[in-house]
Every structure is written in C-alpha cells, then in structure tokens.
C-alpha positions in Angstrom: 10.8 22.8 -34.3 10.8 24.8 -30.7 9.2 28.1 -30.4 10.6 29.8 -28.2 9.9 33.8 -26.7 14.2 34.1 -26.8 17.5 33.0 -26.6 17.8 30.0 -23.0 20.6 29.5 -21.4 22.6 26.6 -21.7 22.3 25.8 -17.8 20.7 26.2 -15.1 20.4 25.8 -11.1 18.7 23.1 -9.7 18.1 21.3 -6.5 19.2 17.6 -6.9 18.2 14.5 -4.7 21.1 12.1 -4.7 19.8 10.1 -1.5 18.3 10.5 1.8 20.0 13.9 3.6 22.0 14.2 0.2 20.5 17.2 -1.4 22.8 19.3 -3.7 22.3 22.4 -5.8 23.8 21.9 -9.0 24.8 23.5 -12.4 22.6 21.3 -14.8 21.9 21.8 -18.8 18.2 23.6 -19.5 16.0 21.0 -21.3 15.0 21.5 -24.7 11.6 20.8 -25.5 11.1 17.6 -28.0 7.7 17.3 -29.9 4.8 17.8 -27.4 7.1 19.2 -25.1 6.9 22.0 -23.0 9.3 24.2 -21.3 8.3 26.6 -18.3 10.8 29.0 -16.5 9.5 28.3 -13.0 8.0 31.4 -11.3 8.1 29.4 -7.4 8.3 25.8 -6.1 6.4 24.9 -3.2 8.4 22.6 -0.3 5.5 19.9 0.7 5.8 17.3 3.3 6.7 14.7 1.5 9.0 16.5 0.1 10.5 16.4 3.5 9.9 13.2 4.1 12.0 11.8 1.0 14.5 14.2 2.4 14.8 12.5 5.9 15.0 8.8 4.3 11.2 7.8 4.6 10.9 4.0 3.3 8.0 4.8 1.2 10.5 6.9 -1.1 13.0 5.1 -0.2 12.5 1.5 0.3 12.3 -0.7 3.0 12.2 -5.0 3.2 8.0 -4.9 2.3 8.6 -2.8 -0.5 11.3 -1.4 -2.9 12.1 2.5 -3.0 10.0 4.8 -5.4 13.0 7.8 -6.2 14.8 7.5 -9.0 18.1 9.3 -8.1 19.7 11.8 -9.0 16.8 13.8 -10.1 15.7 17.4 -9.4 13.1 17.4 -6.8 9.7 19.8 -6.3 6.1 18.9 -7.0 4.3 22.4 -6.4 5.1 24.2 -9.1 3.6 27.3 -11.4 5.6 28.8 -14.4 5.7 30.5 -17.4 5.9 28.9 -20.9 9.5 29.5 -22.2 9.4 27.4 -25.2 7.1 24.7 -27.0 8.1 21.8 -28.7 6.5 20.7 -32.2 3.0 20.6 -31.8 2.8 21.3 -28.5 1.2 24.5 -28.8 -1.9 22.7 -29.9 -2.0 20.0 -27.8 -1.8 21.9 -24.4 -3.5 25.1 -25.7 -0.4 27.2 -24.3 1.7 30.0 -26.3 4.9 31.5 -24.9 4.2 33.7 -22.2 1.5 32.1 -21.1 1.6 30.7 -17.4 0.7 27.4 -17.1 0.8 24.1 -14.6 1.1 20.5 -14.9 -0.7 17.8 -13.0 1.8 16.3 -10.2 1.8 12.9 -12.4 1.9 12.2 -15.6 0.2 9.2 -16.8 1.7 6.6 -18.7 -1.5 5.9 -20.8 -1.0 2.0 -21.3 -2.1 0.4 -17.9 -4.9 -0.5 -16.5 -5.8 2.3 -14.4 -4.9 4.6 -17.6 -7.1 2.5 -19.7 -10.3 2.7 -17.6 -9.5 6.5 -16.7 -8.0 6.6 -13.1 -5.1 8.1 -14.5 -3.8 9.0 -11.1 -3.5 5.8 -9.8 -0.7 4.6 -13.0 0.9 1.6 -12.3 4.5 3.8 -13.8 3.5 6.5 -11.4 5.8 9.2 -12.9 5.2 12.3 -10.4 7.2 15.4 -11.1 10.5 15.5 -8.5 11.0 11.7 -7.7 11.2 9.8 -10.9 13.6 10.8 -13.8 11.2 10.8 -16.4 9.2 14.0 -14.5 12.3 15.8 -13.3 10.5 18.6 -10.9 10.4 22.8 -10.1 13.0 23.2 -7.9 14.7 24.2 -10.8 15.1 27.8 -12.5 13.6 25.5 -15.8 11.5 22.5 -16.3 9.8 20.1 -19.0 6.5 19.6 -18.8 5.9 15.6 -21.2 4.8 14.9 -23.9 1.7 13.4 -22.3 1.5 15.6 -19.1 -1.5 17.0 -17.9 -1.2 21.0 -18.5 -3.5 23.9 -17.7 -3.6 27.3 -18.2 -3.2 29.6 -15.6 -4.9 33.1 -15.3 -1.8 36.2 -14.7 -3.7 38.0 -12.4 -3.4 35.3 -10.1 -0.5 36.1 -7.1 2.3 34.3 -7.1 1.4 32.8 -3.8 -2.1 31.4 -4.7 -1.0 30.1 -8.4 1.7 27.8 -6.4 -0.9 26.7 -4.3 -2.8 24.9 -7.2 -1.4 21.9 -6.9 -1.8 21.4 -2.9 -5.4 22.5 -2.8 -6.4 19.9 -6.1 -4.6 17.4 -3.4 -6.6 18.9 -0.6 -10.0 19.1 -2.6 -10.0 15.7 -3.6 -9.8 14.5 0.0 -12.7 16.6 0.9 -14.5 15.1 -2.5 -13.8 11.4 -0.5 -15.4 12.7 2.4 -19.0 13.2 0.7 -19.9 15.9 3.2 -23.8 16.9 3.4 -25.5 19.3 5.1 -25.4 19.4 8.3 -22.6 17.2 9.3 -19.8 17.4 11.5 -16.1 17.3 9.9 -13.0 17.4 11.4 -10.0 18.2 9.7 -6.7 16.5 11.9 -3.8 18.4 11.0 -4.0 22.4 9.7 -0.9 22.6 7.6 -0.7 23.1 3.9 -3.1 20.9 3.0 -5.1 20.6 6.0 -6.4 24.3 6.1 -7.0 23.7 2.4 -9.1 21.2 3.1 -10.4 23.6 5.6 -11.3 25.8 2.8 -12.8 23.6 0.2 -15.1 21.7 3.5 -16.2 25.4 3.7 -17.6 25.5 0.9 -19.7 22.5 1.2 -21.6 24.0 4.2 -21.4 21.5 6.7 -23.0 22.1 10.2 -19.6 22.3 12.2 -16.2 22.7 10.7 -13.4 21.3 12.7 -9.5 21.6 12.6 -7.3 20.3 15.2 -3.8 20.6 15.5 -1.5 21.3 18.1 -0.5 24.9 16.8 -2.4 27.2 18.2 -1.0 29.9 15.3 -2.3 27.4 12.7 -5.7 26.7 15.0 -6.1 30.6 14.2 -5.8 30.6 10.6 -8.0 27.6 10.5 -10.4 29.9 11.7 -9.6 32.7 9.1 -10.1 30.3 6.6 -13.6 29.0 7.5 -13.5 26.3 10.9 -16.7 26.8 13.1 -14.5 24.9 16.0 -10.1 24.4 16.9 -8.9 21.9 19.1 -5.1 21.7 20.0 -4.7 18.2 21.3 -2.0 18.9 23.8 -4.3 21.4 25.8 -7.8 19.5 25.6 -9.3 15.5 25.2 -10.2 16.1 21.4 -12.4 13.0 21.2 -14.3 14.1 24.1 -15.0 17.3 22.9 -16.4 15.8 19.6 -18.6 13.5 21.7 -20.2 16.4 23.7 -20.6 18.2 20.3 -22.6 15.0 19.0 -24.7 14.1 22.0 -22.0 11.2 22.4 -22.3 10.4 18.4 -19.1 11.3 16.7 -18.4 13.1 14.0 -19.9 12.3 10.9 -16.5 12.4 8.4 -12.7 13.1 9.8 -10.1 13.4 7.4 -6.8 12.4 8.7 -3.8 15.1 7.2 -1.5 15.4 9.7 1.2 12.8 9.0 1.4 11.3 12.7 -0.3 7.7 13.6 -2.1 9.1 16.9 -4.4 11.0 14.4 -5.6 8.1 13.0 -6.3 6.5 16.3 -7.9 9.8 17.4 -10.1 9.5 14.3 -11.5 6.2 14.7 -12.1 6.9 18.5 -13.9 10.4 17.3 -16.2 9.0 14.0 -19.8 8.1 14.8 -21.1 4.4 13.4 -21.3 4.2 9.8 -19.0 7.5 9.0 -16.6 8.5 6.7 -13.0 8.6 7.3 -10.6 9.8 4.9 -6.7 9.0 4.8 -4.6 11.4 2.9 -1.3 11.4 4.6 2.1 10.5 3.6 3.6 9.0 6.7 7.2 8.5 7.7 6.6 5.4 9.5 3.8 2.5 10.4 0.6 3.1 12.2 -0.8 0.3 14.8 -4.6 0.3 15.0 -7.0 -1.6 16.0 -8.9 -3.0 12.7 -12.2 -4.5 15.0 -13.5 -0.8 15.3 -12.9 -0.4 11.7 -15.2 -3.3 11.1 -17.2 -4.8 13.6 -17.8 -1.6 16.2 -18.5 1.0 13.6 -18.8 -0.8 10.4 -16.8 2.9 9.1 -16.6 3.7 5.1 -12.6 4.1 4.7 -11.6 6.5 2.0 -8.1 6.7 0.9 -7.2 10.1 -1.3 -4.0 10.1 -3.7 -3.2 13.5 -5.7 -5.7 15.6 -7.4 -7.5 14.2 -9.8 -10.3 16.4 -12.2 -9.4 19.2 -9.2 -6.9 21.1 -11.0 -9.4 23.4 -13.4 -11.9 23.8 -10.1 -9.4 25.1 -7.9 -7.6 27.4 -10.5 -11.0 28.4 -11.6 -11.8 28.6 -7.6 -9.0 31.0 -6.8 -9.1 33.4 -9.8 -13.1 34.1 -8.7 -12.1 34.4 -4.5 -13.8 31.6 -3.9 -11.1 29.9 -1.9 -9.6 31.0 0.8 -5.9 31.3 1.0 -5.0 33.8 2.8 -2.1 32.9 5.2 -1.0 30.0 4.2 2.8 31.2 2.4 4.8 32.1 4.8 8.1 32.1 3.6 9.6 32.6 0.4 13.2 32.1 -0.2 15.8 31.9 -3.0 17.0 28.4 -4.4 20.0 28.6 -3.0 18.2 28.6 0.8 16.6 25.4 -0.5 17.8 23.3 2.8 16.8 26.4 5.0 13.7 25.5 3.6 13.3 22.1 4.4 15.1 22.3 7.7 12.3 25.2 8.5 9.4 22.7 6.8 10.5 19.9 9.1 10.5 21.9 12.2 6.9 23.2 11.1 7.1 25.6 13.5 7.8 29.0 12.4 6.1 28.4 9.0 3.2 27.1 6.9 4.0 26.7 3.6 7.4 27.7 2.3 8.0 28.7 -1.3 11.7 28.4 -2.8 11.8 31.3 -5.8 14.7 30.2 -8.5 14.4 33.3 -9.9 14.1 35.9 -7.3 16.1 36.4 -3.9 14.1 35.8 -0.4 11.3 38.0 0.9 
C-alpha cells in the first residue's frame, strides 16, 4: 500500500546522464514507492564538483585502463538534494520516521548491508557503492521526483530551515567529516586549500573547533572574502603571494599543523606537503579529474605526516541539520545561483568556470532567481 498526500503525475522532468558531455532533459515516469520506499518531490538539487567532473568525462566516473568506470548510464544525475515526502511505501512510514509533508533527506549512499564494510559498520565505504545520481539503483534529485530505498539512510528535516541551507546538508556532512580527519586542537594552525562549496564549509565547521589560526587559500579573492565571513583568521590567493612562505613565517618556520586539501587541483597537494610541519595531519578530500605526481619521501621519511583520506559524510548528517536549524553554522553566502531544471547545463557550464558562482542550486519546481 502507498500513502500518498494526492494524486502524482504519471511523469516527470529529469536531467539524464547518457555519457560524458551527453546530458539530456527528459520526460521520464514518476517512481512509485515499493515497500520501504519513499518518494520526495525535490524542493532544490545542488550542482557539486563532481558532478562536473562526470560531466566533462573524468576517468574516475568514467573509466580509464587502471580502473573500470563507476556511472551506470542512463541515470538521472544530482547528489545534493532536500525534498518533501510525496508518498510512502508499505511500512515505510515507520521505518524512516517520515509522514507526508514532512521534508526529509537521504544520505548520498545507500549501503548495501552485506559486505564487509556494512558488516563491521563503515557503511560509507560499501564495496556496491550505490550513491544517488551515478548508479541506477539511487537514481538522483535532478529530477522534479525521487525514491529514496528501501535501505537508504533518511532524516528528517526541520521546515523552518531556508531552502538554501536545507540543500546544503549534504555538502557540509561531506565537509564536516573532513574536518573530523583533521583532529584539530587548540591552538593549531589549519589551512583549508580551496574555498568553494565545501572548502568554506570546512571553513565553518574548523571554526567551530577553535583552532589558533584559521586558513583558506584560494585564488579567488571573492571567495578569500567569504572565507572570512564565514570564520578564517587568515586568506591567501596563491597567484598574488608564496603561500608556503607565508605559513612558515606564521609558524616560526614550523608548518602548519593540519591542511586539508579541497580544491580539486594536484599543486594543492604539493603546496600541502611543502606547508605541514613534521608529524601533521593532512587530509585529502578531493575528487580529481586527473593524476597528481608527488614526491612520497616527504610523506615518509622527511615528515613522517599522518595522511587522512575523507569519503562522504558519515554520522554528520543529524549534526549539521541539527547545526544549521540552531545558527550554529555558518552559511551565509555560499548559494549563489538558483536556476530552473531546464538551465541545468547553464549550471554546469557556470560550475565549471567557478567563476561567477559558488554553489549553484537547479529548482525543478520553480523558475530561476
């Protein structure tokens, strides 16, 4: 049985990945929620790098001769949902806690629950590895509907939150694991490489661990400024000053104690290993569009450095929606766009040129603003 608020449609718009550069929006039936099933009509979808990335042909979505590509096309793409609960399947009502009406979110991946990593609880690190907008099982929010599975991970979000923060969940659970990696204390110095969508959310979760200097570098100097707004003690834009040198004069020729690589670009990881004291941490979150040459002795025998990677959100989602609905986070500035499905490639196009824009926000339901 489906409960549902109302009579659905039969179809819907959605934006469909058929390859690399082949993005179509497309007339496709509305799912019907099956048992544990739930349906959300999607309030906004947020357009993340890797998003971007898939778009332009990547090989880690797409495959390459070390590995073998990770979309499963066609499928509708978007990973940074919010929506509103449309219909439930049979029993799902009590298995998510959710009633129609309700707003609600799912984790970006949805566990399989039979491998190893499910079995011992690092759920985000499935060996299936179903994430909403590449794989067909999670089809994703760049849709005017979507199904949240059986065995997704779903949480209730509060109404009073704005549109803008509630789509932000899922990129600050991303960003305030990395900064959970980092095990910041008192006192240290952080830097943050790369101040878009995730990096000044990282930005704002560091804040809130109180660490002696808060650093964001980047080479926007509009993006340098909200890095500020949002909580950095210090902004360096690479192409106008030596960053490392600046950290070193900062840290009576130390380093920094933790850097967190976000930026995407393999000179930020050699920037971080030149700018970490002895015996820091350094964090890699980002998804990048092509291999980065180091050089591993510095890793190992100069500064014997603790390497973190960080993957998704895990155990961040209730903290960050429970963050933003008391003002805890800071998030001010960070959607600057939000456009109608139909401008989805606008979107991308304007993503990929990251200049004019931070995060952009595609609406199926509602025309641009």
């Amino acid at each position: 049985m489906v409960f549902t608020g109302g009579e659905l449609p039969k179809t819907m718009r959605a934006v469909r990945c058929h390859g690399p550069e082949d993005y179509r929006l497309e007339e496709v039936p509305v799912p019907m929620p099956g048992p544990g099933e739930v349906l959300v009509r999607v309030e906004a979808c947020g357009i993340c790098a890797s998003d971007v990335k898939c778009f332009i042909g990547a090989p880690l979505f797409w495959g390459d001769a070390f590995r073998k590509g990770y979309v499963q096309a066609p499928v509708t793409a978007g990973h940074e949902f919010i929506g509103r609960v449309v219909a439930l399947g049979e029993g799902a009502a009590e298995r998510h806690g959710l009633k129609v009406g309700d707003r609600a979110i799912s984790e970006q991946i949805v566990p399989c629950g039979n491998c190893r990593y499910c079995r011992t609880g690092r759920y985000w690190l499935c060996l299936v590895h179903d994430i909403y907008g590449f794989h067909t099982y999670t089809q994703g929010g760049m849709a005017e509907y979507m199904l949240f599975p059986q065995r997704a991970l779903v949480y209730k979000v509060p109404d009073e939150l704005p549109v803008e923060k509630a789509a932000l969940i899922e990129p600050l659970a991303c960003s305030m694991h990395a900064v959970e990696r980092a095990q910041i204390q008192f006192g240290d110095v952080v830097v943050i490489a790369g101040a878009g969508p995730l990096g000044l959310g990282m930005i704002a979760c560091a804040r809130l661990k109180n660490p002696g200097c808060l650093i964001s570098v980047d080479k926007s100097d509009q993006r340098l400024l909200l890095a500020q707004n949002l909580g950095a003690d210090r902004t360096f834009n690479p192409d106008k000053t030596d960053v490392v040198q600046e950290i070193l004069d900062l840290t009576e020729g130390y380093g920094c104690d933790v850097y967190i690589e976000a930026t995407g670009h393999p000179e930020a990881v050699n920037q971080g290993l030149r700018a970490i004291r002895k015996g820091g941490n350094f964090v890699e979150f980002s998804v990048m569009k092509e291999p980065t040459t180091t050089d591993w002795t510095i890793i190992g025998d100069t500064k014997e450095l603790n390497i973190y990677g960080a993957h998704l959100g895990p155990g961040c989602y209730p903290k960050v929606i429970d963050y933003l609905h008391r003002g805890l986070l800071k998030t001010d500035g960070i959607v600057t766009h939000k456009l109608p499905l139909e401008r989805y490639l606008e979107g991308f196009r304007m993503v990929q040129a990251g200049r004019d824009s931070i995060k952009v926000l595609l609406q199926p339901q509602n025309g641009a603003e």
